[in-house]
C-alpha positions in Angstrom: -101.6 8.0 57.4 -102.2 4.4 56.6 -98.3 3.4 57.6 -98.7 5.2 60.8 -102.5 3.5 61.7 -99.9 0.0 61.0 -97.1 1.0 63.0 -100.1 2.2 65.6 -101.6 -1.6 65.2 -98.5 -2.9 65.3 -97.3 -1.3 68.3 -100.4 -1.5 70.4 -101.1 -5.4 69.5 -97.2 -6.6 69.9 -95.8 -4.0 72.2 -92.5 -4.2 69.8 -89.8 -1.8 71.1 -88.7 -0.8 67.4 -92.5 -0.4 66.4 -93.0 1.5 70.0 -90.1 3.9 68.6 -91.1 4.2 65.3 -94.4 5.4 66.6 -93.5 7.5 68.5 -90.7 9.2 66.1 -93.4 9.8 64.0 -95.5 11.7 66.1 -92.7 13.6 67.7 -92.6 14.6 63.8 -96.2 15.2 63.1 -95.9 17.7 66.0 -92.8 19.3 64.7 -94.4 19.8 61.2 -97.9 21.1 63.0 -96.0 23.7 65.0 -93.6 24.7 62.7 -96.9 25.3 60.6 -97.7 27.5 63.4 -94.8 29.8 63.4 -95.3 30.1 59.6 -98.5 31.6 60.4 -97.9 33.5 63.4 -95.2 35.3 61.1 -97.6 35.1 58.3 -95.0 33.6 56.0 -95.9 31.9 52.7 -94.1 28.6 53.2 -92.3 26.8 56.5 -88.8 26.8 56.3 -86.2 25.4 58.0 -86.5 28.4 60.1 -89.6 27.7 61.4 -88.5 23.7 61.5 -85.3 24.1 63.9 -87.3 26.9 66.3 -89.9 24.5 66.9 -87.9 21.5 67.3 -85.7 24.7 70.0 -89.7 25.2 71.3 -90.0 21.6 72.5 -88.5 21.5 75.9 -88.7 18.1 76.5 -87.6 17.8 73.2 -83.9 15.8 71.9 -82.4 19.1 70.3 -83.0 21.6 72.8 -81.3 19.0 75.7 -78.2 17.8 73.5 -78.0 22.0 72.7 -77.7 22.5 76.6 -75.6 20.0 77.0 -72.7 21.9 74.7 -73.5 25.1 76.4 -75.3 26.6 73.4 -77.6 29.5 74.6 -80.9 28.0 73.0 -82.6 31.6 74.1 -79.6 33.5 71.6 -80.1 30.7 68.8 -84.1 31.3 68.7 -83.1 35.0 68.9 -80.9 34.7 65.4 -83.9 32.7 63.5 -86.2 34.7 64.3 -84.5 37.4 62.8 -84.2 35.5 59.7 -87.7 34.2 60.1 -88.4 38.3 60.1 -86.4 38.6 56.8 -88.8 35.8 54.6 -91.7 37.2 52.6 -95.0 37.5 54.3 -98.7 37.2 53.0 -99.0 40.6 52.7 -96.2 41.1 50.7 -96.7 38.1 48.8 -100.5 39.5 47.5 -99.2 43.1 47.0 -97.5 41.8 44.0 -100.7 40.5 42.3 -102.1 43.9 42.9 
């Protein structure tokens, strides 16, 4: 938190390109993290994975992975399709506090 509020002064008071970038990398991150937190949930899963990590970076459609995916013709719609079905396969919350029953 404190490198990004100095990469955030940085940026704003010097408008430096690699700062600019770096910002924004990191916030592009942050949002990964936050939605991949998301899926964990809406799957109620214990833990993110790098399940939920590559289907929301495939969820961002403005998004770097999903446009360099499309570009080599990879069905993005079939990927998503394959991890969620080993998103379906991780232990869930309910499973997870059946076992301290």
């Amino acid at each position: 938190s404190n490198r990004i509020d100095k990469i955030k002064k940085k940026a704003q008071t010097t408008k430096d390109k690699d700062s600019l970038i770096e910002l924004s990398a990191l916030e592009k991150s942050k949002e990964a993290i936050t939605a991949a937190s998301d899926i964990a949930k809406k799957n109620n899963n214990a833990e993110i994975t790098d399940c939920h990590m590559v289907t929301a970076f495939l969820e961002d459609e403005n998004g770097i992975i999903p446009m360099l995916f499309k570009k080599m013709d990879i069905n993005i719609n079939s990927l998503k399709s394959l991890i969620q079905a080993e998103i379906d396969k991780k232990p869930n919350l309910e499973m997870f506090l059946l076992d301290f029953r």
